[in-house]
N, C-alpha and C positions, 0 to 999 in steps of 0.2 A: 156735554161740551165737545166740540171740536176742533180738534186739533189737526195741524198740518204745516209740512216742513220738508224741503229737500236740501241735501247736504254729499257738498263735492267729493268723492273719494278717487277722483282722479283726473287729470287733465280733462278725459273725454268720458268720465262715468259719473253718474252721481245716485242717490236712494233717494224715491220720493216716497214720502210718509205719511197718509192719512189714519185718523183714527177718531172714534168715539167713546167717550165714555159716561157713563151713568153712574151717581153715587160712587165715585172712586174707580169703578171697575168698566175694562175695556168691553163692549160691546159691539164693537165692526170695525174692521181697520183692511188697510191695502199699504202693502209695501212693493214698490215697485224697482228693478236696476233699467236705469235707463245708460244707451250705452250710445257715441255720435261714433258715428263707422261712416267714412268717406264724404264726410259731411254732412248726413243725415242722423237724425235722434232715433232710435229704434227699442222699443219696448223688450226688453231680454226675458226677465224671466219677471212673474206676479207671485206674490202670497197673498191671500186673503180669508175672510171665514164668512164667505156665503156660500149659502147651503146648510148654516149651522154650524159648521166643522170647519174646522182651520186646515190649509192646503198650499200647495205650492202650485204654478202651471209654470210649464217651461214653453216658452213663447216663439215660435217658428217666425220664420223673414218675412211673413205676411202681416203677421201681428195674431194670430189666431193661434189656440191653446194647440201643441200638439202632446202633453204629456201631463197629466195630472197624480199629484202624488199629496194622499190624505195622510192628515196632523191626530189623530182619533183621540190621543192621550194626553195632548197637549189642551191649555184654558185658552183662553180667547186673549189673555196678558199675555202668557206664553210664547204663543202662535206670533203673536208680535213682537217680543224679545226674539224668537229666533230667526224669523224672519231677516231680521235686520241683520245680526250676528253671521248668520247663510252670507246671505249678500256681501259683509264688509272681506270675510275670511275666503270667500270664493267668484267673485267677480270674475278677475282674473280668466279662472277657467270659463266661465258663462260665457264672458266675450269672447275668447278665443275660437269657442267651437260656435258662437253665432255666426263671425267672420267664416269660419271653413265653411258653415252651413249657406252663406252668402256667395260666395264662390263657387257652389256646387250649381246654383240656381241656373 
């Protein structure tokens, strides 16, 4: 079954949320912080678990991974509870150094 939902956590941020699951259990999911910086939507940071492994990429002003950091010990439910918990507890910071990293461009 698939699931999906995005959900405002701030004026100009919000988490979109896909996932799948099979017999109760998560099978693929993508959590994304989307963040509008000067008028524009811009992809911040991704979790996901393709590849097999649950992961985070931290998303440069292009839209292109520049930093990838593996989930090893975490389940694929997991990987998606924290995903989302990252995002709500640190946004904040993500957008701020997206903006500085906007700025440097």
């Amino acid at each position: 079954m698939d699931k999906k939902y995005k959900r405002a956590i701030s004026e100009e941020d919000s988490i979109a949320v896909r996932f799948r699951t099979y017999m109760g259990k998560v099978i693929h999911y993508v959590v994304r912080l989307e963040c509008v910086i000067r008028g524009k939507r811009y992809g911040v940071m991704r979790f996901d678990n393709a590849h097999g492994r649950p992961h985070r990429h931290t998303l440069g002003t292009t839209g292109r991974t520049i930093d990838k950091v593996w989930y090893d010990k975490l389940s694929y439910s997991e990987g998606l509870t924290e995903a989302i918990e990252d995002i709500e507890n640190n946004y904040e910071f993500y957008r701020e150094r997206f903006i500085k990293w906007l700025s440097e461009k």
